[in-house]
C-alpha positions as YAML, in Angstrom:
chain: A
units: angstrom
residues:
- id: 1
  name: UNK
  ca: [2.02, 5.95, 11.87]
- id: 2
  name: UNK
  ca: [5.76, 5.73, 13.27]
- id: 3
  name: UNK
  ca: [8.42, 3.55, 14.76]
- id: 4
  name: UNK
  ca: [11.66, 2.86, 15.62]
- id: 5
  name: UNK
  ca: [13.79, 5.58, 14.39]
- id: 6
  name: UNK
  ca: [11.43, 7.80, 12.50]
- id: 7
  name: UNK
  ca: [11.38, 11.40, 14.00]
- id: 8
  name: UNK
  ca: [12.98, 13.22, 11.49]
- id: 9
  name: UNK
  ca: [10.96, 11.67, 8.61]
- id: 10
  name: UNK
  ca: [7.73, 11.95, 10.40]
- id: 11
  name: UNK
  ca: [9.37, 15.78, 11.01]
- id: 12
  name: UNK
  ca: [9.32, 16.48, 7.26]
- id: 13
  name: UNK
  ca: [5.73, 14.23, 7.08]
- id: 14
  name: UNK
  ca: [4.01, 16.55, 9.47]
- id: 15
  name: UNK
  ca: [5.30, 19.75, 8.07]
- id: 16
  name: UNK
  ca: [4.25, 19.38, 4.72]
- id: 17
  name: UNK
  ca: [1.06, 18.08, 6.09]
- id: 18
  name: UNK
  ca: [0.62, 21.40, 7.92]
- id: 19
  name: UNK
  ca: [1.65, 23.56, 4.39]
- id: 20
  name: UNK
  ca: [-0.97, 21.79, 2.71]
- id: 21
  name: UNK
  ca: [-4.09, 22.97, 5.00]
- id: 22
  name: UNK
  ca: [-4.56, 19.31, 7.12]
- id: 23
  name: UNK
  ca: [-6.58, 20.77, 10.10]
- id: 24
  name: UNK
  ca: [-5.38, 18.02, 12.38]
- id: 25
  name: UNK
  ca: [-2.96, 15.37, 13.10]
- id: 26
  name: UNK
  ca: [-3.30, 12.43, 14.40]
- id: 27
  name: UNK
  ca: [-0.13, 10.56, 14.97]
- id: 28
  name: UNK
  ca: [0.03, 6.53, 15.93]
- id: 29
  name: UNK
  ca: [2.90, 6.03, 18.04]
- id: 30
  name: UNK
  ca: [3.91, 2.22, 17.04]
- id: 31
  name: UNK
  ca: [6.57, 1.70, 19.79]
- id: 32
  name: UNK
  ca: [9.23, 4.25, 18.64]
- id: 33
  name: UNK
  ca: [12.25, 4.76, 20.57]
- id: 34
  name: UNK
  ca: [11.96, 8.33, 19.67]
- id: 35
  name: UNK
  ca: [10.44, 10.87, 22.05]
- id: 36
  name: UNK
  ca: [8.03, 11.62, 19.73]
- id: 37
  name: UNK
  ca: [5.02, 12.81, 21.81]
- id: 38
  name: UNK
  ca: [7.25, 14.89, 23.78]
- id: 39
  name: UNK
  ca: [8.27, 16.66, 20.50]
- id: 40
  name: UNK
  ca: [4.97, 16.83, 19.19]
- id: 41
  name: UNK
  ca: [3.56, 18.13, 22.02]
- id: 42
  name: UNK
  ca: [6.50, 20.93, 22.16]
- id: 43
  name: UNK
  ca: [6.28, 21.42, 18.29]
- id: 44
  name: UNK
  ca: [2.86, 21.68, 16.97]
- id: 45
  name: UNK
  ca: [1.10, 21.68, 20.85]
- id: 46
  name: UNK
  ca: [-3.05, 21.44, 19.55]
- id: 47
  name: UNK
  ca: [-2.31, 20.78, 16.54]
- id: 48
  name: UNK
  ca: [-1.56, 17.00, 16.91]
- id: 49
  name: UNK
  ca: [-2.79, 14.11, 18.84]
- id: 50
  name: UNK
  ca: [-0.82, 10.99, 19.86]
- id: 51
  name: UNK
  ca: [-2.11, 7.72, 19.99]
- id: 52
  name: UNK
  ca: [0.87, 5.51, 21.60]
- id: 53
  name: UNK
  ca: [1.32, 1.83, 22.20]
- id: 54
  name: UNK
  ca: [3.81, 0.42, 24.17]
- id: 55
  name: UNK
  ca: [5.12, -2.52, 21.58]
- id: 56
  name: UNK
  ca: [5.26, -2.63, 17.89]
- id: 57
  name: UNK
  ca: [1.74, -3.71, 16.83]
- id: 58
  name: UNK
  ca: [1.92, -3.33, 13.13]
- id: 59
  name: UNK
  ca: [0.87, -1.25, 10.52]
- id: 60
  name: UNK
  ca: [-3.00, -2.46, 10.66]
- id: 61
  name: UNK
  ca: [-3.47, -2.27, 14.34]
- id: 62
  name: UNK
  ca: [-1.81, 1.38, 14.00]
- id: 63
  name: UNK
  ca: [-4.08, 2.67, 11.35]
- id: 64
  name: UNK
  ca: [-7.25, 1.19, 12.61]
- id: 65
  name: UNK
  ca: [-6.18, 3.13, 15.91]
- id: 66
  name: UNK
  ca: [-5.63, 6.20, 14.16]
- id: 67
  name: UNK
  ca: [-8.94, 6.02, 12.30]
- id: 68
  name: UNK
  ca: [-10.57, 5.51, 15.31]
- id: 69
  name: UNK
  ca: [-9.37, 8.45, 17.48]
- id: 70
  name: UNK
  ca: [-10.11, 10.67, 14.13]
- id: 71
  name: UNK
  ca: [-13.68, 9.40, 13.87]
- id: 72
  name: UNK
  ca: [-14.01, 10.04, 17.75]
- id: 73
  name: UNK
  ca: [-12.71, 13.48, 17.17]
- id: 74
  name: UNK
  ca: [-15.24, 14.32, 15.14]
- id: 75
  name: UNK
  ca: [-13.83, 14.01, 11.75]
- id: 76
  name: UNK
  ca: [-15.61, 14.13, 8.22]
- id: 77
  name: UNK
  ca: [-12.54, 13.52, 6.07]
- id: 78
  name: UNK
  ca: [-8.86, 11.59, 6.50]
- id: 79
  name: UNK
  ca: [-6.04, 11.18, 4.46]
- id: 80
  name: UNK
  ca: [-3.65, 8.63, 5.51]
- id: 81
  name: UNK
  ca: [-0.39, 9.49, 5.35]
- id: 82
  name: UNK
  ca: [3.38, 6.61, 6.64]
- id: 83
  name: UNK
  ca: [5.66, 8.58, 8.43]
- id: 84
  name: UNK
  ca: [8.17, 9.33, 5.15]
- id: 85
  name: UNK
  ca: [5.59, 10.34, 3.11]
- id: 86
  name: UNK
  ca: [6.24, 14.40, 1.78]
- id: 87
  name: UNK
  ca: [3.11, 16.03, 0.35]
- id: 88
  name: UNK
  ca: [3.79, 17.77, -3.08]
- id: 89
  name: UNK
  ca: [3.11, 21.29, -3.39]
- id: 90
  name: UNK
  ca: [-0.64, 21.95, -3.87]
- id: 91
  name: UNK
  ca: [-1.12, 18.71, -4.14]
- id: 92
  name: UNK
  ca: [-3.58, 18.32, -1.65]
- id: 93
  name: UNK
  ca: [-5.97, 21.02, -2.74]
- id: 94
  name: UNK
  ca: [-5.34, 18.96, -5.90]
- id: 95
  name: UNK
  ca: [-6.41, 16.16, -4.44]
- id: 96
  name: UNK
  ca: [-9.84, 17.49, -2.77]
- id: 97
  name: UNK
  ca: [-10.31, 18.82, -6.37]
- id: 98
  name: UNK
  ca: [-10.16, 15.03, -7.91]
- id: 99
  name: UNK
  ca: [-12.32, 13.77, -5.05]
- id: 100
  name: UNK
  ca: [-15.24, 16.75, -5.62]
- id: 101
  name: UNK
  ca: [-15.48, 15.82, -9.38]
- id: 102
  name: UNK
  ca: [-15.42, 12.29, -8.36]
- id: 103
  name: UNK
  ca: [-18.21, 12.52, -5.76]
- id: 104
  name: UNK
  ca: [-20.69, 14.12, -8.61]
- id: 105
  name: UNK
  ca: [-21.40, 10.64, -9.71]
- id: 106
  name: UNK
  ca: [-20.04, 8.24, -6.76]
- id: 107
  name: UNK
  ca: [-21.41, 8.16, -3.11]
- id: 108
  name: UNK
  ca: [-18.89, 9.23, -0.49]
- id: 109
  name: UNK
  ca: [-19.05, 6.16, 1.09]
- id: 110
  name: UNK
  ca: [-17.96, 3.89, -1.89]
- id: 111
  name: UNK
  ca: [-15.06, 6.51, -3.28]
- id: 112
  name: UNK
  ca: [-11.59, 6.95, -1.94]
- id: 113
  name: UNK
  ca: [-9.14, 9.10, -4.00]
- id: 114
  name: UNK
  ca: [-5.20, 8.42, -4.04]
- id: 115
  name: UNK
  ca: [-2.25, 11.05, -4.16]
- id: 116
  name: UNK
  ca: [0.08, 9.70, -7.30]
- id: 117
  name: UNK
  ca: [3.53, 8.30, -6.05]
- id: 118
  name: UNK
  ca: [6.37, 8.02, -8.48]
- id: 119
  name: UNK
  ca: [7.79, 4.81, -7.31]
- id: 120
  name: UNK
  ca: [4.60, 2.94, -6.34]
- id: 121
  name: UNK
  ca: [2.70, 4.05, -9.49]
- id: 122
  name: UNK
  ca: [5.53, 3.52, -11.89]
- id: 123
  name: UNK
  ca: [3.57, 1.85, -14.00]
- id: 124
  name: UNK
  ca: [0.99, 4.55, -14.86]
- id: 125
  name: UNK
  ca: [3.70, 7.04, -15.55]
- id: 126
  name: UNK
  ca: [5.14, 4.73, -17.67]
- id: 127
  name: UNK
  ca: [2.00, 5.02, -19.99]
- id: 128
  name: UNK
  ca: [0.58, 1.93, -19.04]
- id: 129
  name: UNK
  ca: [-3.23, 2.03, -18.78]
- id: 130
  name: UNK
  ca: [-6.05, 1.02, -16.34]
- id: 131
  name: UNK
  ca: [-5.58, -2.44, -17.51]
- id: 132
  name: UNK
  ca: [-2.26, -2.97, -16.83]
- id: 133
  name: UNK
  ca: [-1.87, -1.06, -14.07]
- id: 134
  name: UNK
  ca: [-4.44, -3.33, -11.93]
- id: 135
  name: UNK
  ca: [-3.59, -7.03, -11.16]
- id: 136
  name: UNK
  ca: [-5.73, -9.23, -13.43]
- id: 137
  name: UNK
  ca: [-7.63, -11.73, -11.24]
- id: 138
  name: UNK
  ca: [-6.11, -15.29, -10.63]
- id: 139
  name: UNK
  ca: [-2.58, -13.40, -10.99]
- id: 140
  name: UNK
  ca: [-0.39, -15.10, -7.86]
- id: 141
  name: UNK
  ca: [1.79, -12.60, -5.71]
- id: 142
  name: UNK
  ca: [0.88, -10.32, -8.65]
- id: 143
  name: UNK
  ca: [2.00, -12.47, -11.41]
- id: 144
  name: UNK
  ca: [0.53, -13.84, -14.05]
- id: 145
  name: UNK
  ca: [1.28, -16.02, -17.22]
- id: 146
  name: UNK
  ca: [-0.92, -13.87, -19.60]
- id: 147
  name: UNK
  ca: [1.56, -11.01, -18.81]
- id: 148
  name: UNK
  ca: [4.63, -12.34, -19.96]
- id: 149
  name: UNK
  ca: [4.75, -11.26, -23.99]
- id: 150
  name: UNK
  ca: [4.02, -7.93, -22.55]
- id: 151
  name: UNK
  ca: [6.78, -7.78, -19.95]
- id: 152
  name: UNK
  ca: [9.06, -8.68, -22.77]
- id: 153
  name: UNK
  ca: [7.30, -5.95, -24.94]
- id: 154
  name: UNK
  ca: [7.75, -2.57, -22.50]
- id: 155
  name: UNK
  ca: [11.91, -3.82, -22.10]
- id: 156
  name: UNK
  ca: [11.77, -2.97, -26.37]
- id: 157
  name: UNK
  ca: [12.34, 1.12, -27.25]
- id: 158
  name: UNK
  ca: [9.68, 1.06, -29.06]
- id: 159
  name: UNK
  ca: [7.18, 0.53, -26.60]
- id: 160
  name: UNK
  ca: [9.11, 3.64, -24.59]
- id: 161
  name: UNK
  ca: [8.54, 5.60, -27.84]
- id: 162
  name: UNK
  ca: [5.00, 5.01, -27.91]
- id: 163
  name: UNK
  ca: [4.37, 5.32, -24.20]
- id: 164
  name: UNK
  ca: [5.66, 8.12, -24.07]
- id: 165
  name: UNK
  ca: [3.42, 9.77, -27.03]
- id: 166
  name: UNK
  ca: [0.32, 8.78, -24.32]
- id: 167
  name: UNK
  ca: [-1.38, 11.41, -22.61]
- id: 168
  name: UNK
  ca: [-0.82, 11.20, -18.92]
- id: 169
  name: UNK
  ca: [-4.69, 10.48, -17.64]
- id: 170
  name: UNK
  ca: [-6.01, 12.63, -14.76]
- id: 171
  name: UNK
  ca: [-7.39, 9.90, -12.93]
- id: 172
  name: UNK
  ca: [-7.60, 6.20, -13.20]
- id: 173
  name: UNK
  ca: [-9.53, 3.77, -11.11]
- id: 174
  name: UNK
  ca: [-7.44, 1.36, -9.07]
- id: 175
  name: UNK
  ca: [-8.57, -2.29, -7.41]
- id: 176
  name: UNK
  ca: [-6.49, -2.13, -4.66]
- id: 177
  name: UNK
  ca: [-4.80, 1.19, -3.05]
- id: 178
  name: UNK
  ca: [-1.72, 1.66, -0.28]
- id: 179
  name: UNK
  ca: [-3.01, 4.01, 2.67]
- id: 180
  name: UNK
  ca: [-0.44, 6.32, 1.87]
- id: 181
  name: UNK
  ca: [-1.90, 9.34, 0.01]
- id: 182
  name: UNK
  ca: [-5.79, 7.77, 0.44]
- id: 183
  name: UNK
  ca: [-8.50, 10.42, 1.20]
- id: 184
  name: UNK
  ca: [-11.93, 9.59, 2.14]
- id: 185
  name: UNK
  ca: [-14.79, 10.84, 3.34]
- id: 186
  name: UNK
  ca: [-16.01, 9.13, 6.86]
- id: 187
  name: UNK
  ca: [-18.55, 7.29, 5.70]
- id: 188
  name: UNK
  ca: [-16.50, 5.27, 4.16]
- id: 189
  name: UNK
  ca: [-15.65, 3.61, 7.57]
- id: 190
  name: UNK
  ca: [-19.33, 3.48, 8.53]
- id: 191
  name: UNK
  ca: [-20.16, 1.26, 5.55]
- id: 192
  name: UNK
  ca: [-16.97, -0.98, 4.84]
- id: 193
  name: UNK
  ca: [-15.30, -1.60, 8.65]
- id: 194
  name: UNK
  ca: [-11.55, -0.45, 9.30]
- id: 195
  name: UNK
  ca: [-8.56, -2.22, 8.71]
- id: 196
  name: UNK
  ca: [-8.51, -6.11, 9.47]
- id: 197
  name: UNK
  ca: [-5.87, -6.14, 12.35]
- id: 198
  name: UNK
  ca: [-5.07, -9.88, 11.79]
- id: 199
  name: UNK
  ca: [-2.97, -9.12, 8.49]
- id: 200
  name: UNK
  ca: [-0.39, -7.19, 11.52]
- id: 201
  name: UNK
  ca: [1.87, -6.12, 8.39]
- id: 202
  name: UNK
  ca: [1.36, -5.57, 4.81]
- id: 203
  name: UNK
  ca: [-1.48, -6.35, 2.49]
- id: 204
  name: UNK
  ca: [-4.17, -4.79, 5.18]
- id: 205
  name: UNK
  ca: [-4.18, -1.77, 2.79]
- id: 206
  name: UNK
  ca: [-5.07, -3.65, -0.29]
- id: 207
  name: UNK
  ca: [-7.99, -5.61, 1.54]
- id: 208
  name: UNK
  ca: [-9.50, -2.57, 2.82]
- id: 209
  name: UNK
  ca: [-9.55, -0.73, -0.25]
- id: 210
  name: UNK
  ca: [-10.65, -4.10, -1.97]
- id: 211
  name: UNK
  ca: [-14.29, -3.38, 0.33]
- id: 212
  name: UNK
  ca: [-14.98, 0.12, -1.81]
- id: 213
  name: UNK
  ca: [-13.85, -2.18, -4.80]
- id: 214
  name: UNK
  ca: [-16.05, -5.32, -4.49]
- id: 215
  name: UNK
  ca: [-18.90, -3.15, -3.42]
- id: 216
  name: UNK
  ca: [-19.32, -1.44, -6.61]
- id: 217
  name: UNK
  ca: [-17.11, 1.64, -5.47]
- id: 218
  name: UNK
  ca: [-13.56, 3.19, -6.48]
- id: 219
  name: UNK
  ca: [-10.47, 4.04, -5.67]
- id: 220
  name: UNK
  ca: [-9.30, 6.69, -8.24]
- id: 221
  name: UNK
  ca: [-5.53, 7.78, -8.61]
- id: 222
  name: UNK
  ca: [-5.01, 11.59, -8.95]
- id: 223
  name: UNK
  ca: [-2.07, 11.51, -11.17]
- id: 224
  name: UNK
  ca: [-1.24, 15.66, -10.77]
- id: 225
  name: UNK
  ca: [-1.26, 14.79, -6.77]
- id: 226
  name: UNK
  ca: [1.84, 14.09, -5.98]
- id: 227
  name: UNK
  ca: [3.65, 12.27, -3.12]
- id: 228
  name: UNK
  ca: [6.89, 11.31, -1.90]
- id: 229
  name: UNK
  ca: [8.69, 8.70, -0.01]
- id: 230
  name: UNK
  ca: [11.52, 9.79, 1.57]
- id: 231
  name: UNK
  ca: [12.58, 6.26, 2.04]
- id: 232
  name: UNK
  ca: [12.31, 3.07, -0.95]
- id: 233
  name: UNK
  ca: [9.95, 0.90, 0.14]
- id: 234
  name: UNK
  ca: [12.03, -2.98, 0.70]
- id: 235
  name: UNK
  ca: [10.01, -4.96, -2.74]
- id: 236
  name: UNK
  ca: [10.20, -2.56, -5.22]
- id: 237
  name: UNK
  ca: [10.76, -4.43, -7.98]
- id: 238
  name: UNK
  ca: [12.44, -1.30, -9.75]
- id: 239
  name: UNK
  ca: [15.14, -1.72, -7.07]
- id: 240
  name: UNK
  ca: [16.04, -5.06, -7.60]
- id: 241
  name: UNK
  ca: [15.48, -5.70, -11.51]
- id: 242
  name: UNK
  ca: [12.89, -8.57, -10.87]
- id: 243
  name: UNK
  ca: [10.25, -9.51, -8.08]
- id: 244
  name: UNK
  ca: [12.04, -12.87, -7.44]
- id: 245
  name: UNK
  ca: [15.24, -10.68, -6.42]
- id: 246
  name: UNK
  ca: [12.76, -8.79, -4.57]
- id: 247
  name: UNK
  ca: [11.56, -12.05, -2.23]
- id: 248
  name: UNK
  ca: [15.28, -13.63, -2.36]
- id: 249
  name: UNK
  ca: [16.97, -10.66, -1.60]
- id: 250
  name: UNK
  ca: [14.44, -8.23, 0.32]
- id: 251
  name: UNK
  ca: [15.49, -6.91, 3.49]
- id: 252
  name: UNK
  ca: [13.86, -8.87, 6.36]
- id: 253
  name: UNK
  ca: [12.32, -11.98, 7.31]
- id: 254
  name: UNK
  ca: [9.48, -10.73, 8.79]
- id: 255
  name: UNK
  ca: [8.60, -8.34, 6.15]
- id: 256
  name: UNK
  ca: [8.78, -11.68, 3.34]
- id: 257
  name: UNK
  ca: [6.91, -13.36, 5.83]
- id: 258
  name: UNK
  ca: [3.81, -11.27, 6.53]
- id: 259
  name: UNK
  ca: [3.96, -9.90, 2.73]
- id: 260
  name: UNK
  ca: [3.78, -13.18, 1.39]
- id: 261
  name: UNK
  ca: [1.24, -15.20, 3.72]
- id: 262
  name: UNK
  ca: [-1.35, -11.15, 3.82]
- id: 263
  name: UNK
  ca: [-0.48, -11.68, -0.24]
- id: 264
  name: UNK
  ca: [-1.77, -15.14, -0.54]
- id: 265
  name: UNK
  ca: [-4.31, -15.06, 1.70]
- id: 266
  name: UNK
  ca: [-5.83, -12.06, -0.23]
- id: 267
  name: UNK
  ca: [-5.59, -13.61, -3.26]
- id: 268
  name: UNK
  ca: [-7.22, -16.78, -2.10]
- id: 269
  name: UNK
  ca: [-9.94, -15.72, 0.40]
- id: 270
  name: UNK
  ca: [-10.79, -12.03, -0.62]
- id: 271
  name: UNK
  ca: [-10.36, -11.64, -4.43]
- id: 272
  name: UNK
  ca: [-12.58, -13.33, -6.83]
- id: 273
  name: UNK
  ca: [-10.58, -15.54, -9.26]
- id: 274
  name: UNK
  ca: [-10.73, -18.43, -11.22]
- id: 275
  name: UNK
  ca: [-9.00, -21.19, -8.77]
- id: 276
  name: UNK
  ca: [-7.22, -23.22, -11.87]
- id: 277
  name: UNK
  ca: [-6.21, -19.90, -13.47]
- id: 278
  name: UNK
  ca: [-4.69, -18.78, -10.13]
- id: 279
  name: UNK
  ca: [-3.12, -22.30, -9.43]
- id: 280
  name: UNK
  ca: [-1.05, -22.41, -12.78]
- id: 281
  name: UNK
  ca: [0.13, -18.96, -12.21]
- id: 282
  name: UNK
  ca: [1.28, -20.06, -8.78]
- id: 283
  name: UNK
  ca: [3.09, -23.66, -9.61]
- id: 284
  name: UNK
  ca: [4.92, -21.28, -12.96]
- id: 285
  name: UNK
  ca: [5.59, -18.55, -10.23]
- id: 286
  name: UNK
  ca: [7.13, -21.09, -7.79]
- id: 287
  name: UNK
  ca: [9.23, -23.06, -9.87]
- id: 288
  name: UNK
  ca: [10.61, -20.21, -10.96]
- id: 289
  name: UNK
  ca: [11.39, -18.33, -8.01]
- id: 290
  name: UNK
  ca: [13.04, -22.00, -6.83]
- id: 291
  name: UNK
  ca: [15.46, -21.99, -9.91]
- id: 292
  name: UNK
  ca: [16.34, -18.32, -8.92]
- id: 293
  name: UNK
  ca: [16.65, -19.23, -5.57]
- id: 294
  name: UNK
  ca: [19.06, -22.02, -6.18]
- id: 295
  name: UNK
  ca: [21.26, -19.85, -8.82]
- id: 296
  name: UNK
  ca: [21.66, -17.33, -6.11]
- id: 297
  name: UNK
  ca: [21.69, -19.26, -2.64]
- id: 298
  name: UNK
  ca: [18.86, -17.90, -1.69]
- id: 299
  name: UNK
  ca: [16.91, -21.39, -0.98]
- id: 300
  name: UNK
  ca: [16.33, -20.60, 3.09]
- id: 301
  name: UNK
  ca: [14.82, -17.53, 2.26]
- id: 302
  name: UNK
  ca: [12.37, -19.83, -0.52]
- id: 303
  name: UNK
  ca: [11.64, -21.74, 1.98]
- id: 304
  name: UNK
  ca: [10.37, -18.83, 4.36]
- id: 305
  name: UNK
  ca: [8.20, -17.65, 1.24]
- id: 306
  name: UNK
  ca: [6.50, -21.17, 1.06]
- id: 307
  name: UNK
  ca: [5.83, -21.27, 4.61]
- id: 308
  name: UNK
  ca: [4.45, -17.97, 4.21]
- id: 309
  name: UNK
  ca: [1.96, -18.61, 1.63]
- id: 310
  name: UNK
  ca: [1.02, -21.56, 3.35]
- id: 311
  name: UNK
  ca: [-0.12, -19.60, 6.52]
- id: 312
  name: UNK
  ca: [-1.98, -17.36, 4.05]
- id: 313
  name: UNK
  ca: [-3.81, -20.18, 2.40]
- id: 314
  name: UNK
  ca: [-5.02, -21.73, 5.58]
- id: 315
  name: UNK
  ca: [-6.05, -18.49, 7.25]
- id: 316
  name: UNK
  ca: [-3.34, -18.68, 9.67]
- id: 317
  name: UNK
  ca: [-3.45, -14.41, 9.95]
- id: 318
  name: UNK
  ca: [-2.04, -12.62, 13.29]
- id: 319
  name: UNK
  ca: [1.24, -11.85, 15.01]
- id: 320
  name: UNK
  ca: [3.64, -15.07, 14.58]
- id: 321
  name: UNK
  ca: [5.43, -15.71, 17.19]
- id: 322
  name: UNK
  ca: [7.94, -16.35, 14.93]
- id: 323
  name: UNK
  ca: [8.34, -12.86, 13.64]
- id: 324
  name: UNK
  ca: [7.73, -10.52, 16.50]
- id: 325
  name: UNK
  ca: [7.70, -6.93, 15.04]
...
């Protein structure tokens, strides 16, 4: 899926793609002001489809259609791929290995299997097992009290030192998944739906991989696959030191906006939790984002979050006028 800008990461995308044995392309055209079917069409010919909308629908929209045109095509497996996205070398085959093993004891319609990427999985290449590495339920935009002594813990070189004498683990099963790197069998769409178009931006990726999830399934990380963005995605919290620099100081209304109200709207309609547990983590959460946001200025851009998570709490999903992508 591209936009705006994009050819020449979508460029690097496809031919990697194309190294790694993917038999077919198909390539969701989200409004870019690129000539990009032209250039596909000239570069790869056969080899690629184009699906192309005329405005900037969002990321949902875009992969639904893209799922769509592959399952009308005839396909039995996709792996989702953004537009800066760089396949490791063998790293697919790697992948189709992980999902093989995987399928010996899981039905193909209740597995998808993840390529491993540095800065999204940070935390399992830190050492940091399946525990830690999934959001516990009732946590609020990911946060949660029960994690603080541990924050505080993996800042201390000793935790390093003993992280680092922890065997990397082949796989580990994740809640929730990004699309980027996700392989699946077909079925998978049969049984679960596609993507929920109402989320627009952000967060559609962790409710559909929530489905395999809740219905007994897995997602499984392939740590020895390995992908990479050619661009930082805006919240990292590596980039800015903290996730409350992250919402104060991430690049983009919209994106706060549609991450926030997608965020708490998953949290509070999707995900099973303990309503007091996830209400404490939220008023602790708040208050102190609003003392960062004060100490830094940032208090319009607070106010944007709160109005986001109040959309997502009241099921107020779908383009906002407000924040036209």
């Amino acid at each position: 899926m591209t936009y705006g800008h994009r050819l020449n990461l979508l460029a690097q995308t496809l031919a990697s793609a194309f190294r790694e044995g993917v038999a077919h392309a198909i390539v969701v055209n989200n409004a870019s002001d690129d000539p990009v079917e032209e250039h596909l069409s000239k570069q790869y010919g056969d080899w690629v489809t184009c699906v192309a909308f005329c405005s900037n629908t969002g990321s949902a929209n875009a992969y639904k259609a893209g799922m769509a045109k592959a399952v009308e095509m005839g396909a039995e497996f996709l792996f989702l791929l953004d537009d800066d996205n760089v396949i490791g070398e063998g790293a697919l085959s790697i992948l189709i290995a992980g999902y093989l093993e995987c399928a010996g004891s899981i039905a193909p319609d209740r597995l998808s299997v993840l390529a491993c990427r540095p800065d999204h999985h940070a935390d399992v290449l830190a050492g940091l097992g399946e525990k830690r590495a999934n959001p516990k339920p009732g946590s609020f935009l990911g946060f949660h009290l029960a994690d603080i002594p541990f924050k505080f813990w993996r800042r201390t070189p000793w935790f390093r030192l003993l992280a680092a004498r922890v065997p990397m683990p082949a796989m580990m099963r994740m809640d929730i998944a990004p699309y980027s790197g996700m392989l699946f069998h077909v079925s998978v769409l049969e049984k679960h739906g596609y993507p929920d178009t109402r989320f627009v931006l952000y967060g559609d990726d962790s409710e559909f991989s929530f489905r395999i999830t809740h219905a007994g399934g897995s997602n499984i990380l392939i740590t020895g696959a390995g992908l990479t963005d050619l661009e930082t995605s805006w919240n990292l919290k590596e980039k800015k030191d903290s996730s409350f620099r992250s919402w104060l100081r991430g690049e983009g209304d919209f994106r706060v906006y549609y991450a926030a109200r997608n965020g708490a709207y998953f949290e509070h309609f999707v995900r099973p939790h303990n309503r007091l547990e996830r209400n404490i983590n939220k008023k602790i959460y708040l208050f102190m984002l609003w003392l960062e946001a004060m100490r830094s200025g940032r208090v319009e851009r607070f106010r944007l979050i709160l109005y986001g998570i109040a959309d997502g709490e009241s099921a107020r999903l779908g383009m906002n006028p407000r924040f036209i992508l």
